[in-house]
Steps between C-alpha positions, in 0.01 A plus 500: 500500500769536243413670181603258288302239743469335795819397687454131614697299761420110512698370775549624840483377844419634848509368840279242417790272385843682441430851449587767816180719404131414622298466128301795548894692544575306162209680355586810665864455376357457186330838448828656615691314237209632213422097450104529389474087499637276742480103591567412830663114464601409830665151540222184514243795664224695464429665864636894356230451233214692707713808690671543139154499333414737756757716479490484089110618504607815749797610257392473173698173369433232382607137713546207272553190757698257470668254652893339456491149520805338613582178269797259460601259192826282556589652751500891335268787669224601265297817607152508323322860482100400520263777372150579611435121597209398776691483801233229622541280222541170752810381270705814549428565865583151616812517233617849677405412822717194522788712359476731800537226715772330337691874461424504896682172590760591231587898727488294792770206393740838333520677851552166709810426240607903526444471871721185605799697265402787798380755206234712739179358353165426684200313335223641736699861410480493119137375555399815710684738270298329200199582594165327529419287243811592300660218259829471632767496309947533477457909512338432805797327674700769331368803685530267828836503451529875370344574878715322676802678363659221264429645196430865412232406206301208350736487187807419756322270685397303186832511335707362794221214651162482305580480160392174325796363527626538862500234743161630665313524239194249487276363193127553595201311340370701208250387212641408113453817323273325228286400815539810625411673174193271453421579836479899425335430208210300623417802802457708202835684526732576260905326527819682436817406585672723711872591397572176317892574440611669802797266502634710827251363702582182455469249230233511273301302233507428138299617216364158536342536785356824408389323188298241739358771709359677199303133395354509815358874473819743616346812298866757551843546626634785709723620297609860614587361852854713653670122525439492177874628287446593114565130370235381743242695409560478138458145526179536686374674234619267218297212668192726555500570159536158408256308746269767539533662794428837708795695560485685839711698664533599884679603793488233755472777762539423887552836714801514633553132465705559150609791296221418229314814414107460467424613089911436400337252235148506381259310366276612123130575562458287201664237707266532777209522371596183352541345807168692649286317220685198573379485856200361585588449868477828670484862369747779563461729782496878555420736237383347137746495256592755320 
């Protein structure tokens, strides 16, 4: 631990959805990177919850899990951090279930459309490469091409053919984000909107949105998030102020599947034990809290 306090990381991913590490090499990674406090907040999953646990107890860290659920308003990707909820809640495991499945059928249309253009793209090949159980997603169809030899990294891959506006990319089902934040909110977890203004994703949504979200029980914004430019986060700040929020800050880690460092931003342990007291869904995993 840091002597001015824990470090804490609130968003990463592993193999489980878009990461290239297993989660118990997330936790590992995290030790190496001197991160005491870690959520793992794999896309619309929670299968790395019990070999990151593991892992966690073993070296001395402390697991908060989580989960990132995809959503969609007019048309605009939201990403929902959900903290600590009861991953058998029946709402949220139907709810992220049926994402999964639509995110499958979604991979499946992309490389039939990159395919018949003759990109070298397999379905049953991205599948393998994901891994069992894995919620597929664009990185995915990324590192299929990466392997074949069409692109020497994900970020190529995505800025010639899978960005959101390219000609193969395809909408998926995904639930409102005030459903969606209801939804954490009733499994006992606690909602925060994952980079809100990371306008080089893709479009994003308006304060009133955000405003709506926080009715229906969004308690923070990710505000230190490296998509995230000076203006943005100064703005996500403003509105916490003024509506009330949690601000947290993360790194969005994914192995080697981006440059994002785990611990480049950090969260306040006033800020999670906010969130910790919160929770009433699940409790955090490894070694207590410091």
């Amino acid at each position: 631990m840091s002597s001015i306090g824990p470090v804490i990381d609130l968003h990463t991913h592993s193999r489980c959805s878009d990461g290239t590490d297993t989660p118990a090499e997330v936790m590992h990674a995290a030790v190496r990177a001197r991160v005491d406090v870690v959520a793992l907040t794999d896309h619309d999953v929670v299968t790395g919850w019990d070999e990151a646990e593991q892992a966690a107890t073993e070296l001395g860290i402390v697991l908060v899990p989580g989960i990132e659920v995809s959503c969609q308003v007019s048309g605009v990707s939201v990403h929902l951090l959900a903290y600590l909820p009861d991953p058998d809640e029946p709402g949220l495991r139907s709810t992220l279930e049926a994402v999964r499945r639509h995110r499958d059928t979604r991979i499946q249309r992309t490389v039939e459309l990159l395919a018949a253009d003759g990109y070298p793209v397999d379905y049953s090949d991205v599948v393998a490469h994901a891994g069992a159980g894995a919620t597929l997603g664009r990185p995915h169809v990324a590192d299929a091409l990466v392997r074949a030899g069409r692109y020497p990294d994900r970020d190529a891959a995505f800025t010639d053919v899978l960005h959101g506006r390219s000609r193969y990319y395809v909408q998926h089902w995904a639930p409102d984000p005030v459903e969606a934040v209801q939804m954490v909110a009733a499994a006992g977890g606690v909602p925060v909107m994952a980079h809100p203004f990371a306008a080089a994703r893709g479009r994003t949504v308006g304060d009133e949105v955000i405003e709506a979200m926080v009715e229906a029980g969004l308690r923070g914004l990710e505000v230190d998030h490296r998509d995230h430019g000076a203006a943005e986060r100064a703005h996500a700040r403003r509105l916490c102020r003024r509506l009330g929020l949690l601000a947290t800050g993360a790194s969005d880690y994914h192995g080697l599947g981006k440059p994002n460092r785990l611990g480049e931003n950090t969260t306040s342990p006033e800020v999670l034990q906010a969130i910790v007291s919160l929770a009433s869904g699940t409790s955090t995993r490894g070694a207590p809290l410091r």
